[in-house]
PDB file of N, CA, C and O in Angstrom, chain B, residues numbered from 101:
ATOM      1  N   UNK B 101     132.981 126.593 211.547  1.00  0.00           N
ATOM      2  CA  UNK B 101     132.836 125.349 212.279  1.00  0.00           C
ATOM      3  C   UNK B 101     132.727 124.196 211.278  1.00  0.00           C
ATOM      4  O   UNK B 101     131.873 124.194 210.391  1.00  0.00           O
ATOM      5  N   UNK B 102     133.668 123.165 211.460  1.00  0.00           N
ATOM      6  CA  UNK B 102     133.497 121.808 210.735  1.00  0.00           C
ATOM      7  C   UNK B 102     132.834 120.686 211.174  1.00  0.00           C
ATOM      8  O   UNK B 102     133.218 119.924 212.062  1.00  0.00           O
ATOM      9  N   UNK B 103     131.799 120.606 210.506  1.00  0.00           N
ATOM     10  CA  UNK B 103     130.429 119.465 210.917  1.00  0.00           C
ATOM     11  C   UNK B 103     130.741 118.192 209.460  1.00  0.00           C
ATOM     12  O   UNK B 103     129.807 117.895 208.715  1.00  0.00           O
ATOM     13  N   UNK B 104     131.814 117.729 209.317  1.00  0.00           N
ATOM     14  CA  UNK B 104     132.209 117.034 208.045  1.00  0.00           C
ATOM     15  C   UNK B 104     131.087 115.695 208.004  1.00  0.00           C
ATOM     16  O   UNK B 104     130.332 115.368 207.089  1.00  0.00           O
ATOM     17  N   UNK B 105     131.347 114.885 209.744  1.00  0.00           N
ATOM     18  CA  UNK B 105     130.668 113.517 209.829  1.00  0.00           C
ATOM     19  C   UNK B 105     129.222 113.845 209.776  1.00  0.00           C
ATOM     20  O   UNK B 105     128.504 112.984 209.266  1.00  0.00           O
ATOM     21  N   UNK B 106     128.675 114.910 210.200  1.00  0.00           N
ATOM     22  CA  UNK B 106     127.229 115.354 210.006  1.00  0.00           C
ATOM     23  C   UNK B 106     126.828 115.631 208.749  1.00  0.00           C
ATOM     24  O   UNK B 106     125.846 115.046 208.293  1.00  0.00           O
ATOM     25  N   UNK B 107     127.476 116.493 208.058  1.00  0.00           N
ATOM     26  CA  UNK B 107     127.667 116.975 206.562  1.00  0.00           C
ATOM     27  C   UNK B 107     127.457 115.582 205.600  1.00  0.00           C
ATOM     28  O   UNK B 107     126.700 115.543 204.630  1.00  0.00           O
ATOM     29  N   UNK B 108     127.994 114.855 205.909  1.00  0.00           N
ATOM     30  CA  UNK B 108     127.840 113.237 204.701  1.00  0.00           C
ATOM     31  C   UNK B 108     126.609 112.966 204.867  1.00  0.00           C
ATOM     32  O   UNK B 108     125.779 113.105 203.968  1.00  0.00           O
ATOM     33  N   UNK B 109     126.263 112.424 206.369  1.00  0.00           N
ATOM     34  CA  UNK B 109     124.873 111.941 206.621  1.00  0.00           C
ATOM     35  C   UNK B 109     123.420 112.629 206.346  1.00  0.00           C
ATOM     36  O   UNK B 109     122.299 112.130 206.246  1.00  0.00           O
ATOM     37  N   UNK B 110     123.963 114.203 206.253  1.00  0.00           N
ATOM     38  CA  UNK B 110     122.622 114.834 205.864  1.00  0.00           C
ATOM     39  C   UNK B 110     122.572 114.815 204.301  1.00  0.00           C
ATOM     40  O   UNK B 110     121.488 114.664 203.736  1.00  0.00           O
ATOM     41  N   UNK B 111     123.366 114.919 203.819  1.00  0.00           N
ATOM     42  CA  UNK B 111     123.447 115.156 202.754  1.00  0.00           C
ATOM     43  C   UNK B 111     123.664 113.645 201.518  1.00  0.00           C
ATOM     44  O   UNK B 111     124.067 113.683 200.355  1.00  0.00           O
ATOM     45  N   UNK B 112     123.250 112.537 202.279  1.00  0.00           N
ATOM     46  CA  UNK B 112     123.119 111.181 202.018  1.00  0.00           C
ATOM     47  C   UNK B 112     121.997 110.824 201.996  1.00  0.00           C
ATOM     48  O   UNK B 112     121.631 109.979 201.180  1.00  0.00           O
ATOM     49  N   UNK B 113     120.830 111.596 203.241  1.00  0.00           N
ATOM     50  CA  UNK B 113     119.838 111.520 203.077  1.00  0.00           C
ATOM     51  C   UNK B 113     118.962 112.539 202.754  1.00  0.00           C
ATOM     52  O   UNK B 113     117.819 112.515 203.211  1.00  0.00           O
ATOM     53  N   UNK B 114     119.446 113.694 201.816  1.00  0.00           N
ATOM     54  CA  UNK B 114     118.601 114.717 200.852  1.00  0.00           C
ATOM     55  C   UNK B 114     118.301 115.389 201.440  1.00  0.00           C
ATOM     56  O   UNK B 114     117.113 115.621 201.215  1.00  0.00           O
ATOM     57  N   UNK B 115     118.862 116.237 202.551  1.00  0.00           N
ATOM     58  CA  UNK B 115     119.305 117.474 202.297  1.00  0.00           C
ATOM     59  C   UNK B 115     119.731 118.470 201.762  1.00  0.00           C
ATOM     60  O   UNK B 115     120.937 118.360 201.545  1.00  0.00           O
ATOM     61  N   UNK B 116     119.241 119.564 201.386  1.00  0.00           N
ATOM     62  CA  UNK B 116     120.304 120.353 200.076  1.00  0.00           C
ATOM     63  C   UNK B 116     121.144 120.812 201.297  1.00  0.00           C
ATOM     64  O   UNK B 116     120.966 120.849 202.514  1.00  0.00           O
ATOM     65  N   UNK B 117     122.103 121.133 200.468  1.00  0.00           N
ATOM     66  CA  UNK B 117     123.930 121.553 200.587  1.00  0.00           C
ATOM     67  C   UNK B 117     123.825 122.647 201.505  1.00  0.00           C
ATOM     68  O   UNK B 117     124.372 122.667 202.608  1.00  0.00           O
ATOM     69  N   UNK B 118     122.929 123.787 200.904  1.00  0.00           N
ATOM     70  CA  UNK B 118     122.816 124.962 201.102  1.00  0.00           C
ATOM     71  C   UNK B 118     122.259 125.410 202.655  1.00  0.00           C
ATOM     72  O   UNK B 118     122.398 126.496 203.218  1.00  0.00           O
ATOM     73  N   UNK B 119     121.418 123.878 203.253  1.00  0.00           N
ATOM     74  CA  UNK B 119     121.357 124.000 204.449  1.00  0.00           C
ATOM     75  C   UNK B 119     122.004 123.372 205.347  1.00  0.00           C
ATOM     76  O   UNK B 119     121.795 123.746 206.501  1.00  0.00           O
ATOM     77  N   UNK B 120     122.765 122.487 205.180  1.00  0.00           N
ATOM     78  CA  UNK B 120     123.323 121.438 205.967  1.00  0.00           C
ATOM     79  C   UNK B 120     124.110 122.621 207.338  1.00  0.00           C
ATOM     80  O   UNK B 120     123.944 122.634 208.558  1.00  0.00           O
ATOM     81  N   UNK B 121     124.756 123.275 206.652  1.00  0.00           N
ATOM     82  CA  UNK B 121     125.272 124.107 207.438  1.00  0.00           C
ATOM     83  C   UNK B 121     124.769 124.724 209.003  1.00  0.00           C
ATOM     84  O   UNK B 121     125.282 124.689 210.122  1.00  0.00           O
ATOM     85  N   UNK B 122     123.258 125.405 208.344  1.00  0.00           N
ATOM     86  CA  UNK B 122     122.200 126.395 209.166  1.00  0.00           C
ATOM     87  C   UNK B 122     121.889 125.274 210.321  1.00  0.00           C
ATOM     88  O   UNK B 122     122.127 125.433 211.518  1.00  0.00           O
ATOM     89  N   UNK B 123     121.282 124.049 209.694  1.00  0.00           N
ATOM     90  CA  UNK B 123     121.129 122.910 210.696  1.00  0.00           C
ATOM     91  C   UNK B 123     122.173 122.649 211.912  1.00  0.00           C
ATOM     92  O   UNK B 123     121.830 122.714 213.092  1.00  0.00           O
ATOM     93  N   UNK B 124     123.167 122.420 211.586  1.00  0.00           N
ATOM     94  CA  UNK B 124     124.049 122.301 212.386  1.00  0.00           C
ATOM     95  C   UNK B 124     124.736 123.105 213.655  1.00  0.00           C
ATOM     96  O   UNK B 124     125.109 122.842 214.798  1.00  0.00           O
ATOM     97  N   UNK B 125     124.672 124.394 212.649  1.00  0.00           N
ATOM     98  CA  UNK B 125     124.680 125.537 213.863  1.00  0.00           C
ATOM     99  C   UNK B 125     123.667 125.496 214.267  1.00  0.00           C
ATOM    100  O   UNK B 125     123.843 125.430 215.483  1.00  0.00           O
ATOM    101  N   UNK B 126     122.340 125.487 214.023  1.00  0.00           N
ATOM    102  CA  UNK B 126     121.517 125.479 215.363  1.00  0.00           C
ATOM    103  C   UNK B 126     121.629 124.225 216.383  1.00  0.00           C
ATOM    104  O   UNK B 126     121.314 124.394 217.561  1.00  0.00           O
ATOM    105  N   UNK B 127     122.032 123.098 215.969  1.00  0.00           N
ATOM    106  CA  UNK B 127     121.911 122.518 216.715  1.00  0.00           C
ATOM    107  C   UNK B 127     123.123 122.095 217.437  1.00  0.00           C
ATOM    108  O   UNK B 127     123.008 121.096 218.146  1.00  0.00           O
ATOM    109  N   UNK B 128     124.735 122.930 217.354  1.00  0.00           N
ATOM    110  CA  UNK B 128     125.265 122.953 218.360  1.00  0.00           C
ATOM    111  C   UNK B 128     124.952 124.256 219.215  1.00  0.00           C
ATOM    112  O   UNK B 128     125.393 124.113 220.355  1.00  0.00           O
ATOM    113  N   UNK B 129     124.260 125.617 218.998  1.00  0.00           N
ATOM    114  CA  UNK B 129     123.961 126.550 219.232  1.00  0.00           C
ATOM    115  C   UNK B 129     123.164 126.135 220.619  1.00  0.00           C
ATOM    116  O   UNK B 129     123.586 126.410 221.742  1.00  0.00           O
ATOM    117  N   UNK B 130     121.466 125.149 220.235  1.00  0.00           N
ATOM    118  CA  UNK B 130     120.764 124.929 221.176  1.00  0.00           C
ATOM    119  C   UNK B 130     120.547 123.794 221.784  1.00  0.00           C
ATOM    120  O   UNK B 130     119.873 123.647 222.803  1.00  0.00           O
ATOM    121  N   UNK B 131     121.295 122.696 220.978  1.00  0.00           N
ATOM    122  CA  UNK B 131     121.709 121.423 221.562  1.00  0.00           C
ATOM    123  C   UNK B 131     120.212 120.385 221.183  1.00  0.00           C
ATOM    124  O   UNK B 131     119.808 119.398 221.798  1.00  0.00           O
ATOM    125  N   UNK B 132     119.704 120.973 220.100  1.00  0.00           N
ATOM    126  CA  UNK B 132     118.505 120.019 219.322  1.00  0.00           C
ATOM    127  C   UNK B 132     117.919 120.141 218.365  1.00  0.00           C
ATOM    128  O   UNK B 132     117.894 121.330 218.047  1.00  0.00           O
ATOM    129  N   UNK B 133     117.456 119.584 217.760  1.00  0.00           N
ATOM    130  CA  UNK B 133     116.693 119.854 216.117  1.00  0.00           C
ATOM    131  C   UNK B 133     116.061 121.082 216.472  1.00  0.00           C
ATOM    132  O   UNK B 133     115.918 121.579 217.588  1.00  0.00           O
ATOM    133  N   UNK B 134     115.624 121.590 215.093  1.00  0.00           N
ATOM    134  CA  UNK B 134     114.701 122.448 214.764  1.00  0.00           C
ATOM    135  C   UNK B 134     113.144 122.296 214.882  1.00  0.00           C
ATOM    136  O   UNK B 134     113.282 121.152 215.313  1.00  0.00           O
ATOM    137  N   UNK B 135     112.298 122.396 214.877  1.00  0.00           N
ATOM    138  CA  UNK B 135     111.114 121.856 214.914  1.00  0.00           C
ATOM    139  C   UNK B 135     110.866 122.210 213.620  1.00  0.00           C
ATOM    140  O   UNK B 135     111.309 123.144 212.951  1.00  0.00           O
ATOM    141  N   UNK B 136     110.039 121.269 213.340  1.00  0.00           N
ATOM    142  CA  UNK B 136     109.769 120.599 212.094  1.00  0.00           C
ATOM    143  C   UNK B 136     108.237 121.391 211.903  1.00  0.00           C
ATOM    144  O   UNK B 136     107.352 121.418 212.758  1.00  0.00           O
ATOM    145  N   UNK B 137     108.178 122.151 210.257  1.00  0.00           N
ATOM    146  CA  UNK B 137     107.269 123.111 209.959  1.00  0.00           C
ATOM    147  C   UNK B 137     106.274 122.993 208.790  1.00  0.00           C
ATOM    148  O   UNK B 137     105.169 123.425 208.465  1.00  0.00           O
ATOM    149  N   UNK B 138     107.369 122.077 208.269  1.00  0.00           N
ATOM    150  CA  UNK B 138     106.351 121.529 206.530  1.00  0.00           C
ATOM    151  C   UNK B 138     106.499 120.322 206.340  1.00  0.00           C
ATOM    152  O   UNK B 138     107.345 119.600 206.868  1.00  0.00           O
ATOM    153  N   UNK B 139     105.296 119.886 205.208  1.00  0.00           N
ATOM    154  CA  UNK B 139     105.655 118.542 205.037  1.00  0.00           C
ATOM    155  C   UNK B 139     107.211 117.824 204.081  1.00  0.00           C
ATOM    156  O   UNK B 139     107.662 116.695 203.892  1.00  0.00           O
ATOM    157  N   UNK B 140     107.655 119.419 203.637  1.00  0.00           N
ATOM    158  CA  UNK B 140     108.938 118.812 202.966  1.00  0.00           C
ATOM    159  C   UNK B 140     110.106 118.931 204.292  1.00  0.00           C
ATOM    160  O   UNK B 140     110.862 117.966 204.399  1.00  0.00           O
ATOM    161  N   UNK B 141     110.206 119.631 204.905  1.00  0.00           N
ATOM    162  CA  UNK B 141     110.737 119.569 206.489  1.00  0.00           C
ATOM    163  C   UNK B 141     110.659 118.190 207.175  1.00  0.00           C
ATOM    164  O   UNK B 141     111.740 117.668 207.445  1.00  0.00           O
ATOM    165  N   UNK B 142     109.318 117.405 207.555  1.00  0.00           N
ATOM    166  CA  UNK B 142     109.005 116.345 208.178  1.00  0.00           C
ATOM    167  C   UNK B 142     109.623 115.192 206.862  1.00  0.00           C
ATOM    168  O   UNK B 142     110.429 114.430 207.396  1.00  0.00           O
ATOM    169  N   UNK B 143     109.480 114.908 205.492  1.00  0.00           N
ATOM    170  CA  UNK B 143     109.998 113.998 204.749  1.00  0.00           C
ATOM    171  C   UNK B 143     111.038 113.997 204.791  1.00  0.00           C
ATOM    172  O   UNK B 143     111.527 112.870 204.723  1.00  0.00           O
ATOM    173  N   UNK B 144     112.155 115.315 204.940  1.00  0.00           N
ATOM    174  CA  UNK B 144     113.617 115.428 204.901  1.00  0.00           C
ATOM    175  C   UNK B 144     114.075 114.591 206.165  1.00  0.00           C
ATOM    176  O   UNK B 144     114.905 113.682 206.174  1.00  0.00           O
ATOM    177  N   UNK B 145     113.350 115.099 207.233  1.00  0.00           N
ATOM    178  CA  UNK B 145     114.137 115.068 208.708  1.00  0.00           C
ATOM    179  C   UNK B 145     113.548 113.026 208.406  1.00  0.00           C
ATOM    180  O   UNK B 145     114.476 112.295 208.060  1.00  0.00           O
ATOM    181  N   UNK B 146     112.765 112.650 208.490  1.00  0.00           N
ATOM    182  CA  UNK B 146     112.353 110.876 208.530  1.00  0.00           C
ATOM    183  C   UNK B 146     113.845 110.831 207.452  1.00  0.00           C
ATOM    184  O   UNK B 146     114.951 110.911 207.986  1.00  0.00           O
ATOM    185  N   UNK B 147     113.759 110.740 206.424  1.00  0.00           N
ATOM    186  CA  UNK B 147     115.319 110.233 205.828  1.00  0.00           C
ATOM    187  C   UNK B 147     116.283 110.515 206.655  1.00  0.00           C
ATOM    188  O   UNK B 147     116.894 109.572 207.159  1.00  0.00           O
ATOM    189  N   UNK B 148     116.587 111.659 206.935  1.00  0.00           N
ATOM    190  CA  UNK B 148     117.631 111.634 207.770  1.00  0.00           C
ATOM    191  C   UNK B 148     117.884 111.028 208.828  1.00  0.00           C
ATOM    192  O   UNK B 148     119.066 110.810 209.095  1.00  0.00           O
ATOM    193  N   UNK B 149     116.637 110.502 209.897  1.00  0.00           N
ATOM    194  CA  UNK B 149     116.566 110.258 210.532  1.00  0.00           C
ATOM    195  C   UNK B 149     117.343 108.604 210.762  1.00  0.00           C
ATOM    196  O   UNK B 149     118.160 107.954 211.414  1.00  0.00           O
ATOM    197  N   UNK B 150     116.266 108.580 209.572  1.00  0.00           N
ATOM    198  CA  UNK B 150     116.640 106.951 208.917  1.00  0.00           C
ATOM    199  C   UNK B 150     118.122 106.306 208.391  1.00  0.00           C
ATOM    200  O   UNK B 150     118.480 105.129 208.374  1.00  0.00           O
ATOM    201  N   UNK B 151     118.867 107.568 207.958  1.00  0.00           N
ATOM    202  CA  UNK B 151     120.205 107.403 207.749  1.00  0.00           C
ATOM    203  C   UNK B 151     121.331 107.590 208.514  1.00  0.00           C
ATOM    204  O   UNK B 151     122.401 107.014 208.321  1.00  0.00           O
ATOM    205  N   UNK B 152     121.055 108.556 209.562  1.00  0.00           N
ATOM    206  CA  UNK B 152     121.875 108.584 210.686  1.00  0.00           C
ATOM    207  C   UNK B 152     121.394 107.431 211.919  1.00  0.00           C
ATOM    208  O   UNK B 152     122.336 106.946 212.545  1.00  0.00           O
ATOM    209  N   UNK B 153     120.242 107.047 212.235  1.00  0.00           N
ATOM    210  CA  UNK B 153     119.649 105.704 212.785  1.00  0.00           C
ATOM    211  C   UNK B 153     120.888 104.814 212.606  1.00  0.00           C
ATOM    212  O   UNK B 153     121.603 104.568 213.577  1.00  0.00           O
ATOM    213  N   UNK B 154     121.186 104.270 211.242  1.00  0.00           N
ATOM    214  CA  UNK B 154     121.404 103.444 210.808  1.00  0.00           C
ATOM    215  C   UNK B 154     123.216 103.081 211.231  1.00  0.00           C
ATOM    216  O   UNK B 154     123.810 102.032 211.479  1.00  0.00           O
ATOM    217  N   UNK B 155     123.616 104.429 211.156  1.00  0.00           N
ATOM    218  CA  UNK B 155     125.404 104.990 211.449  1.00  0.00           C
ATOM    219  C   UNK B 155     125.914 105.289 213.053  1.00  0.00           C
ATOM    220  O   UNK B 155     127.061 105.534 213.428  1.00  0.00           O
ATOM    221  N   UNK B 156     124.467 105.166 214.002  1.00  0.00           N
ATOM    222  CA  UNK B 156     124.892 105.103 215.374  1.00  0.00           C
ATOM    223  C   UNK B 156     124.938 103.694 216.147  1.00  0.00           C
ATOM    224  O   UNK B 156     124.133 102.815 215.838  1.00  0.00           O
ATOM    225  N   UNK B 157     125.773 103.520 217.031  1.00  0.00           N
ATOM    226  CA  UNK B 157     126.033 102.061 217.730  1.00  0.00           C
ATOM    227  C   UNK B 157     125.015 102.163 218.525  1.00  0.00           C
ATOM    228  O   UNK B 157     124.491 103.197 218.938  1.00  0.00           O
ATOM    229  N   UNK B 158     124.725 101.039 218.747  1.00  0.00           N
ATOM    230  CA  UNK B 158     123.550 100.329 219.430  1.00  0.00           C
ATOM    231  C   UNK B 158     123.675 100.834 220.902  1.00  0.00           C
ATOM    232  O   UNK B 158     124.375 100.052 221.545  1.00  0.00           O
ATOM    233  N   UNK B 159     123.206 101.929 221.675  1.00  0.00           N
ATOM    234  CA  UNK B 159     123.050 102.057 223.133  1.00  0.00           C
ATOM    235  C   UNK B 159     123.637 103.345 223.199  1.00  0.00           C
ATOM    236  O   UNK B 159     123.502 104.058 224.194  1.00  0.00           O
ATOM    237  N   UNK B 160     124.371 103.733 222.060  1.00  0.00           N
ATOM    238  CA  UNK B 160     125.046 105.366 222.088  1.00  0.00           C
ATOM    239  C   UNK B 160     123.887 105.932 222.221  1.00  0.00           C
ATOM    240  O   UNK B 160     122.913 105.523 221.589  1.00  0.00           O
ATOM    241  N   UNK B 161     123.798 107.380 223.413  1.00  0.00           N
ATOM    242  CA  UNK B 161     123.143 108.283 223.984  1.00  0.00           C
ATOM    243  C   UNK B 161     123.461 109.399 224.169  1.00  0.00           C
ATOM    244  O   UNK B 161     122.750 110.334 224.537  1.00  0.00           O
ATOM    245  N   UNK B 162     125.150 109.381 223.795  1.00  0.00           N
ATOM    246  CA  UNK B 162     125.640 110.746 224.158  1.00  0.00           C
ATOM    247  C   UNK B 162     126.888 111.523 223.255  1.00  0.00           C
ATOM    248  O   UNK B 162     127.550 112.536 223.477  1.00  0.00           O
ATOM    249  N   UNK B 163     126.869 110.503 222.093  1.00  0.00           N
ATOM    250  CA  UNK B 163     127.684 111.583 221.265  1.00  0.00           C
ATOM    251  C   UNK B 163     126.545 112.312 220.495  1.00  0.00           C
ATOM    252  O   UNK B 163     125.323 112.169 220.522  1.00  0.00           O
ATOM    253  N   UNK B 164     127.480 113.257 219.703  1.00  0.00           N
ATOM    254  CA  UNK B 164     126.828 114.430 219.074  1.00  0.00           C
ATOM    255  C   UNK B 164     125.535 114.018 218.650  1.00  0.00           C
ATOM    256  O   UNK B 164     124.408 114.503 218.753  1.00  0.00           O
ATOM    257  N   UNK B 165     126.233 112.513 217.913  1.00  0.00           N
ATOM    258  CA  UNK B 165     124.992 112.631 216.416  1.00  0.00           C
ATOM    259  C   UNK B 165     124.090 111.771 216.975  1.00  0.00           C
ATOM    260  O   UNK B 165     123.180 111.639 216.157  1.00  0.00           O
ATOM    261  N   UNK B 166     123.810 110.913 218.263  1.00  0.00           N
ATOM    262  CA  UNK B 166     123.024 110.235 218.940  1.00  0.00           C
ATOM    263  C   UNK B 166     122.038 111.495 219.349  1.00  0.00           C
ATOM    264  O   UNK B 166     120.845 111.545 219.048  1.00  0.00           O
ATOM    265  N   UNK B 167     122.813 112.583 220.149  1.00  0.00           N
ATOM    266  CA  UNK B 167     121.972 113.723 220.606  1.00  0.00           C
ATOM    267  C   UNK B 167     121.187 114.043 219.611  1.00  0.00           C
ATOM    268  O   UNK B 167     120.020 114.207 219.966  1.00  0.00           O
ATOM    269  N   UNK B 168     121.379 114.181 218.579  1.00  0.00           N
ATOM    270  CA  UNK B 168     120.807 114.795 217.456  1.00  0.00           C
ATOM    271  C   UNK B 168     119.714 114.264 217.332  1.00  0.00           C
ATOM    272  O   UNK B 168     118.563 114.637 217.557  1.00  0.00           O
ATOM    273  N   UNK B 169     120.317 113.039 216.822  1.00  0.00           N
ATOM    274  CA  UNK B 169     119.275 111.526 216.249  1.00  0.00           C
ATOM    275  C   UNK B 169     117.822 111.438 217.223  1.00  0.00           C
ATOM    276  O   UNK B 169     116.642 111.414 216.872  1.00  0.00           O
ATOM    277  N   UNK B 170     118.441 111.403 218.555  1.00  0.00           N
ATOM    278  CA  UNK B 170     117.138 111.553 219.590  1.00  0.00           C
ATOM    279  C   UNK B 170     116.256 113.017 219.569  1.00  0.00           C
ATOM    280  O   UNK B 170     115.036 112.867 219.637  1.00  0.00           O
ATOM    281  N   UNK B 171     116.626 114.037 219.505  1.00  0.00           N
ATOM    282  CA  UNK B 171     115.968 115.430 219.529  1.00  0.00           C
ATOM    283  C   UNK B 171     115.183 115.153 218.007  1.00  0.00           C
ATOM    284  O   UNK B 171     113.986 115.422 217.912  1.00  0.00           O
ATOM    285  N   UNK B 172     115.880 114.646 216.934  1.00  0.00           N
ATOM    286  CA  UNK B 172     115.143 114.765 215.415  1.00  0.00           C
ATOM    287  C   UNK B 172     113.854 113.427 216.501  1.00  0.00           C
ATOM    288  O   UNK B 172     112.860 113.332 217.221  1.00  0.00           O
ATOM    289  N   UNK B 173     114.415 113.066 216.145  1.00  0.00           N
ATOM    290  CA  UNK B 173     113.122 111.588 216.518  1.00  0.00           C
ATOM    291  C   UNK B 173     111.677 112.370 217.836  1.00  0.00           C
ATOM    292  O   UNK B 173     110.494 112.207 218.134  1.00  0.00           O
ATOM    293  N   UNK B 174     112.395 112.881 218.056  1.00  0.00           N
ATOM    294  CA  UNK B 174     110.959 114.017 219.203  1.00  0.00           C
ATOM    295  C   UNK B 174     110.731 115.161 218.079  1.00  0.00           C
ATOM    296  O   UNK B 174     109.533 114.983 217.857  1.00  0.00           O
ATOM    297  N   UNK B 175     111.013 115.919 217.473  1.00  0.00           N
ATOM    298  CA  UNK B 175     110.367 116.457 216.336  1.00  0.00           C
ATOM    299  C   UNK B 175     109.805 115.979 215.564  1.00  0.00           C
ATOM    300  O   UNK B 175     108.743 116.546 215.304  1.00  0.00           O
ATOM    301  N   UNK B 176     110.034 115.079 214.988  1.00  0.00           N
ATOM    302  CA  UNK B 176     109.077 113.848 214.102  1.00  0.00           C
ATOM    303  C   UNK B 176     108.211 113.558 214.737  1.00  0.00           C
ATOM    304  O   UNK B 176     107.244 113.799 214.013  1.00  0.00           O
ATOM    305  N   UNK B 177     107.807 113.136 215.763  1.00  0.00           N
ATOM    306  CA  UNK B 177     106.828 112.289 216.511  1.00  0.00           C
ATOM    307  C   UNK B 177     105.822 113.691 217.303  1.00  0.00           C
ATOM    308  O   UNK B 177     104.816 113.520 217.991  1.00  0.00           O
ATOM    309  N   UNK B 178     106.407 114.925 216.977  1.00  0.00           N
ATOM    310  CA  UNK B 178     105.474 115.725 217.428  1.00  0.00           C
ATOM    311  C   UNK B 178     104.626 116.829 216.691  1.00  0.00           C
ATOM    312  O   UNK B 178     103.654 117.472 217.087  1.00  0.00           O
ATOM    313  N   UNK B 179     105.560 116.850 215.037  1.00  0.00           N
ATOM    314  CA  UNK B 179     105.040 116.902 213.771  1.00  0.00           C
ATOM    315  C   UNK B 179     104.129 115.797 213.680  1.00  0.00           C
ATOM    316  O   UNK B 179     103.020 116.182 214.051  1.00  0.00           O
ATOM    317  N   UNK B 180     104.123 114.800 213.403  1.00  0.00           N
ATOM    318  CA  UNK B 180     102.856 113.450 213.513  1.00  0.00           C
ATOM    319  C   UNK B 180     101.748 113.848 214.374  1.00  0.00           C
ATOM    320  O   UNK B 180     100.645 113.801 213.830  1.00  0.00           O
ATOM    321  N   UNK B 181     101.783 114.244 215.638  1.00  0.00           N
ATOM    322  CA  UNK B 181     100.610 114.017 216.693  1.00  0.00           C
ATOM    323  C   UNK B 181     100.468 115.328 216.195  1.00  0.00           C
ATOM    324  O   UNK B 181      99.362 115.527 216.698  1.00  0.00           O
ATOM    325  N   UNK B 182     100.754 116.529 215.517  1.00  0.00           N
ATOM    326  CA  UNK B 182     100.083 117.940 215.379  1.00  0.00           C
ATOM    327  C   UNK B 182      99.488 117.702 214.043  1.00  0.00           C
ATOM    328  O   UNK B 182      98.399 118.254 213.885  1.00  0.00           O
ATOM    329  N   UNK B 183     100.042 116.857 212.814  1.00  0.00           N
ATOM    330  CA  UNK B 183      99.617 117.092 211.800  1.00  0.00           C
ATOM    331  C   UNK B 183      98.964 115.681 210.755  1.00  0.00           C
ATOM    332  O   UNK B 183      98.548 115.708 209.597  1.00  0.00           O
ATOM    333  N   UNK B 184      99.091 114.566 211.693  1.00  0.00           N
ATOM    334  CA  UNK B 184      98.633 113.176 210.555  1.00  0.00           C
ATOM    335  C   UNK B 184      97.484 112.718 211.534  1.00  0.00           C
ATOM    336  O   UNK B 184      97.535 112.425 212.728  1.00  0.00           O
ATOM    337  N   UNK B 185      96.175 112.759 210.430  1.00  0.00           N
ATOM    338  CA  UNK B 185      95.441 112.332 211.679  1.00  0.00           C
ATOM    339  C   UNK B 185      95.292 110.805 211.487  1.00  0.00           C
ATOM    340  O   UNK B 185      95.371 110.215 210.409  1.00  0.00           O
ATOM    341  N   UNK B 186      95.045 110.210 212.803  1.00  0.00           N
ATOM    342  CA  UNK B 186      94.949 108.557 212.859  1.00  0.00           C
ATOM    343  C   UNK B 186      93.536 107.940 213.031  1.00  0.00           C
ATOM    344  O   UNK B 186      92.565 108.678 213.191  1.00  0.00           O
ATOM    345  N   UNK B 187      93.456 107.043 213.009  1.00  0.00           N
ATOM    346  CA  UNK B 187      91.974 106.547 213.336  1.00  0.00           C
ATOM    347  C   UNK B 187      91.971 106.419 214.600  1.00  0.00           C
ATOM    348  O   UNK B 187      92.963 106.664 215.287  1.00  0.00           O
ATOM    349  N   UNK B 188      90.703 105.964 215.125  1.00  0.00           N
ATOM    350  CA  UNK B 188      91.012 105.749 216.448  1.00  0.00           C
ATOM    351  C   UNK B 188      90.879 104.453 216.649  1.00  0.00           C
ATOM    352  O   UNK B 188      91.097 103.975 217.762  1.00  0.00           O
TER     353      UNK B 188
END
């Protein structure tokens, strides 16, 4: 399977090579990120996040990498509420 336009963007924002791949199949496999397990997991996925953010049009909801972009952005935000604590 060729994930080329996904492949730049992960790998723009520091991903190693070696996974870009695994990512991808899971997430045409189950149709969403991975959940996020470490803190080098949660730093990777925020860059990425931040770099594919940046490469989607304003109101896109339903191509691939929007799908993506939204499922990473609910893994992030649920890595945060399990693992950074806030003040109150």
């Amino acid at each position: 399977m060729v994930h080329r336009n996904f492949q730049e963007m992960f790998l723009a924002a520091g991903m190693p090579e070696d996974q870009v791949d695994n990512v991808l199949d899971h997430f045409h496999a189950v149709g969403e990120a991975a959940d996020i397990i470490s803190v080098a997991e949660y730093e990777t996925a925020k860059s990425i996040h931040e770099v594919m953010d940046a490469s989607v049009p304003s109101g896109d909801l339903h191509s691939p990498v929007a799908r993506y972009l939204i499922s990473l952005g609910a893994r992030i935000a649920a890595w945060e509420d399990q693992n950074i604590q806030r003040p109150l």
